[in-house]
C-alpha positions as CSV (number, residue, x, y, z in Angstrom):
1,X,257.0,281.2,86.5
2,X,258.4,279.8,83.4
3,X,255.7,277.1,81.6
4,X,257.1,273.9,79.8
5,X,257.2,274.5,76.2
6,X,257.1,278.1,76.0
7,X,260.5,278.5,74.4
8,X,259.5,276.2,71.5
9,X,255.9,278.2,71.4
10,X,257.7,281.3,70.8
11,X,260.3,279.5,68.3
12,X,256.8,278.6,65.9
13,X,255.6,282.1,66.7
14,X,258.8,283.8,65.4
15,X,258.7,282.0,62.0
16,X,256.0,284.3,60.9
17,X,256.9,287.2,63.4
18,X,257.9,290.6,61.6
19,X,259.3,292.7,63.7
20,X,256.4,293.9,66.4
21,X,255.0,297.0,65.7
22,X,251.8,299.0,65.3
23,X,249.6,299.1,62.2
24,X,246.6,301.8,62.2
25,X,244.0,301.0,60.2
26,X,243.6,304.1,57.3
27,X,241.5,304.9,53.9
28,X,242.3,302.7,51.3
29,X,244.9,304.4,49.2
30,X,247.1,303.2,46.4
31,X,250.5,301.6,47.6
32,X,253.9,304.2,47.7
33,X,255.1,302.2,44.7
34,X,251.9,302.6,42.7
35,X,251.7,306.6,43.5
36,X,255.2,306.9,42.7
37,X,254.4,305.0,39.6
38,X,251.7,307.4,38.9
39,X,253.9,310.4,39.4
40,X,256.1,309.2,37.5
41,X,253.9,308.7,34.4
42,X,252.5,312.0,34.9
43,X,256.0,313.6,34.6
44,X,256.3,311.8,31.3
45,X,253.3,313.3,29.7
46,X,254.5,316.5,30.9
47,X,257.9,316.1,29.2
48,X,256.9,314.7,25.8
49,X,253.8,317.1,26.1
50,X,257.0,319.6,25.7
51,X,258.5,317.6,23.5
52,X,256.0,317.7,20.5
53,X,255.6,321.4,21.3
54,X,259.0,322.5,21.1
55,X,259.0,320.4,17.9
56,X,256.3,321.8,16.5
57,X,257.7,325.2,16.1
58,X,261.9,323.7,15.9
59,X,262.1,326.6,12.9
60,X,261.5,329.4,15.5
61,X,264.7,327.5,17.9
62,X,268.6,328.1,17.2
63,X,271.2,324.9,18.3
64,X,274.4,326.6,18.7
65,X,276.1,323.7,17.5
66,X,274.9,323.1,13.7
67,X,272.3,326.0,13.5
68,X,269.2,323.0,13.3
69,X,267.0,321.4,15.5
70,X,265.6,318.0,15.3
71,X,263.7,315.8,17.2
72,X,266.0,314.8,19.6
73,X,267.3,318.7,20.0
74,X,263.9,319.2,20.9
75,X,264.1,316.5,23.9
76,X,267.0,317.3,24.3
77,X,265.7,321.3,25.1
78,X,262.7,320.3,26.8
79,X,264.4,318.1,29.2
80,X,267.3,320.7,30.6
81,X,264.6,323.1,30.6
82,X,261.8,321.2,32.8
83,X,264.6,320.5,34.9
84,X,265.7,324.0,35.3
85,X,269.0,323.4,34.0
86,X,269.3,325.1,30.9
87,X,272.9,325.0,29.3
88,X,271.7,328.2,26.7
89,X,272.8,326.2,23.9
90,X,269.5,325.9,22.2
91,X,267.3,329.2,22.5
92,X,264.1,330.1,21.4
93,X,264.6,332.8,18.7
94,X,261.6,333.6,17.0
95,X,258.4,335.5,18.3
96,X,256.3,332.8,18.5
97,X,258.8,330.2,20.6
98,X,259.6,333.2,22.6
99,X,255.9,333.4,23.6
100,X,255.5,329.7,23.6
101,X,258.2,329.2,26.4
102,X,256.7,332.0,28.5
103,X,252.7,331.0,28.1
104,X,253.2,327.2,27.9
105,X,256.8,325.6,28.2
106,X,256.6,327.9,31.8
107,X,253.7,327.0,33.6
108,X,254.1,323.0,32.3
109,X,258.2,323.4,33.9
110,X,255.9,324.7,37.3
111,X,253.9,321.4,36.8
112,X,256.7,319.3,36.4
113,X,258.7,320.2,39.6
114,X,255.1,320.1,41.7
115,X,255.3,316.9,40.5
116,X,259.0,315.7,41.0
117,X,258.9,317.7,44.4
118,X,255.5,316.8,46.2
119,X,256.6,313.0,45.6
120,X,259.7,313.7,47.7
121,X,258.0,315.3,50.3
122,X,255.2,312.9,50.3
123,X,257.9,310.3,51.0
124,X,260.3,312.1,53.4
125,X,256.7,313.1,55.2
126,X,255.1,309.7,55.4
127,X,257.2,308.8,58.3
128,X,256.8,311.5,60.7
129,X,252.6,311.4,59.9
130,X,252.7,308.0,60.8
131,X,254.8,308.5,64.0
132,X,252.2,311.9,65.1
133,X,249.1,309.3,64.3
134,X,250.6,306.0,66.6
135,X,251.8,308.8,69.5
136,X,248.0,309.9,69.0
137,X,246.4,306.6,69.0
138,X,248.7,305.8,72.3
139,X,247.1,309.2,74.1
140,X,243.7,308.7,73.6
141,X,243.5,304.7,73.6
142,X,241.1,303.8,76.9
143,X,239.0,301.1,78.2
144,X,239.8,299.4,75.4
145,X,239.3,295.7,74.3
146,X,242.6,293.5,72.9
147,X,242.1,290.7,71.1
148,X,244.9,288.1,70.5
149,X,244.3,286.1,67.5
150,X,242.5,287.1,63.9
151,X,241.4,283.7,63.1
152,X,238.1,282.4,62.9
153,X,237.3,282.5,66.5
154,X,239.4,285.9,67.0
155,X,236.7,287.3,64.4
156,X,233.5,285.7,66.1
157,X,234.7,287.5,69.1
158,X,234.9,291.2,67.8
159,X,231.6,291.3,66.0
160,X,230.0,290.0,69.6
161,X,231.8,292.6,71.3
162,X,230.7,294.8,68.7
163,X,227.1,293.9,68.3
164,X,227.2,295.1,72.4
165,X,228.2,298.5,71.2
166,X,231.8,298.8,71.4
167,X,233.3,300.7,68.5
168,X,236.0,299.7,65.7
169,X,238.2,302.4,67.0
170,X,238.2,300.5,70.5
171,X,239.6,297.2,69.1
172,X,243.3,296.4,69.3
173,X,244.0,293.0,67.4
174,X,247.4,291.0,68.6
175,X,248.6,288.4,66.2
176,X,252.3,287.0,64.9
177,X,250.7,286.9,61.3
178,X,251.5,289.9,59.3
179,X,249.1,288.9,56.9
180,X,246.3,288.8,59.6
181,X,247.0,292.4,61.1
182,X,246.5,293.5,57.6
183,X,243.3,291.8,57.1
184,X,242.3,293.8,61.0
185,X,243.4,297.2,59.7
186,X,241.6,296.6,56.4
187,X,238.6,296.1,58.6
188,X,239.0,299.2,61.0
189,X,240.8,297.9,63.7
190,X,244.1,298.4,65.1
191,X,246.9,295.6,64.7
192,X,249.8,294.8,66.6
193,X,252.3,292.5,65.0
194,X,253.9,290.1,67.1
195,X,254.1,287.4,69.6
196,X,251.5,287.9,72.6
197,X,252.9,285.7,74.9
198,X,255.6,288.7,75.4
199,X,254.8,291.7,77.9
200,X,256.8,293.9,75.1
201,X,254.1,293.1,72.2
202,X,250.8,293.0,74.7
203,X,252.3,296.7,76.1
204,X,252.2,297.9,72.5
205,X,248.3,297.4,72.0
206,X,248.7,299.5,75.7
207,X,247.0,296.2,77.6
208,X,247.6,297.8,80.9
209,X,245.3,300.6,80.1
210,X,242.3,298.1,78.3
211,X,239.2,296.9,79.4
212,X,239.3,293.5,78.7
213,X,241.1,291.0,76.7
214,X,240.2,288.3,74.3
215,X,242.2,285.6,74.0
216,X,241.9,283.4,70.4
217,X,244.9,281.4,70.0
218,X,245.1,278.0,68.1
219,X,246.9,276.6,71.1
220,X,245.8,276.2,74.3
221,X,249.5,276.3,75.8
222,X,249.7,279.7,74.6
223,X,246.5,281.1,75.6
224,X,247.4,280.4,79.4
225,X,251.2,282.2,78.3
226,X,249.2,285.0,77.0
227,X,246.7,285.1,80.4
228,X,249.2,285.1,82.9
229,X,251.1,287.8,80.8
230,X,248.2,289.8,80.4
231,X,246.7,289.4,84.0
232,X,250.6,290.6,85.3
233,X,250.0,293.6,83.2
234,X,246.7,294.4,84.4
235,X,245.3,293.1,87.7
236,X,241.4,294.5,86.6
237,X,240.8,293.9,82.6
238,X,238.3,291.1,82.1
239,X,239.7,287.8,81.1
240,X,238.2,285.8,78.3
241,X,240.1,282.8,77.2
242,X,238.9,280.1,74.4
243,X,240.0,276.8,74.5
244,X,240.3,273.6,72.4
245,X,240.1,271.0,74.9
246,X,237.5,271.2,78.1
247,X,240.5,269.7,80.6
248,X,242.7,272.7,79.8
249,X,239.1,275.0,81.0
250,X,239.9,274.9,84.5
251,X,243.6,275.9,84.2
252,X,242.3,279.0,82.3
């Protein structure tokens, strides 16, 4: 059974629909652009750190090209050799650059690739951790409680349930509002982006394995989409619907 009006309820729900997918709540963390940012800046102090040393001691280096080394020799130097690239035509000559680049030019080269390298990993890794943590959440997700809609009456709901006992870990929020799911996981919950009038969206909050459902919409037309979704889903999960007017209670 198709209801009157669902096309255009779907249409409004689209415009602020991102893609549906899964958000787990996690620790507050800095964002990938801000820790790349801070990597980057570390990798910075490292190399002028470098600089001023190799600059220091310029006397004790030879530059193969006019027998001197400036400042920008001795960037020059430290950047082809924290990169490991080394074209030989500046070298350390004297004793004490000799044992500079082994004690300290060395270990800071180590520093700087842990650095370049554990932000590449970090980013080709963030991915796959993500992927392990949703296929985990999927297996152990049980008798669990959905909740369509973060708004006010979406977040009266949860802290009932959860003043009964029920735990953060057993909340699934559903809502079209990217901006709201972020708001859920920054509170502990899991989100589900999307549009929960559609079997697709409700399946990814795994509604067929839940306990009961809460439905919060700001429309009335869609909370009975969103019942006789969920109810097709799951024949036994508890049903609780709110409404806006009283003559749309009995259709509920």
């Amino acid at each position: 059974m198709k209801l009157p009006g669902h096309d255009a309820i779907a249409r409004q729900a689209g415009e602020h629909l991102v893609t549906h997918r899964v958000k787990l709540p996690r620790k507050l963390v800095d964002r990938p652009i801000r820790q790349v940012g801070k990597r980057l800046a570390m990798a910075l102090l490292v190399l002028l750190g470098t600089v001023l040393i190799v600059y220091a001691d310029h006397g004790g280096y030879h530059d193969n090209a006019d027998d001197s080394v400036d400042f920008l020799d001795a960037a020059y130097y430290s950047t082809v050799t924290l990169s490991t690239t080394g074209y030989g035509d500046i070298t350390p000559v004297s004793d004490s650059a000799r044992l500079t680049n082994i004690l300290v030019i060395t270990p800071l080269r180590v520093l700087f690739l842990i650095i370049l390298v554990g932000t590449t990993l970090e980013v080709l890794t963030e991915r796959t951790r993500e992927e392990w943590r949703l296929s985990r959440w999927r297996s152990t997700l049980r008798d669990h409680t959905v909740v369509v809609g973060f708004g006010t009456k979406g977040r009266s709901a949860i802290q009932t349930v959860l003043a009964t006992g029920l735990k953060k870990q057993q909340v699934v929020v559903v809502d079209p509002s990217a901006k709201a799911i972020d708001a859920a996981t920054a509170e502990g919950y899991a989100g589900v982006v999307g549009d929960a009038t559609r079997s697709d969206v409700l399946k990814r909050a795994e509604l067929q394995r839940a306990r009961q459902i809460i439905i919060a919409t700001q429309r009335d037309d869609t909370a009975v989409l969103v019942a006789l979704t969920a109810r097709q889903l799951n024949r036994a999960a508890k049903i609780v619907a709110a409404v806006r007017e009283e003559e749309n209670a009995p259709l509920l």
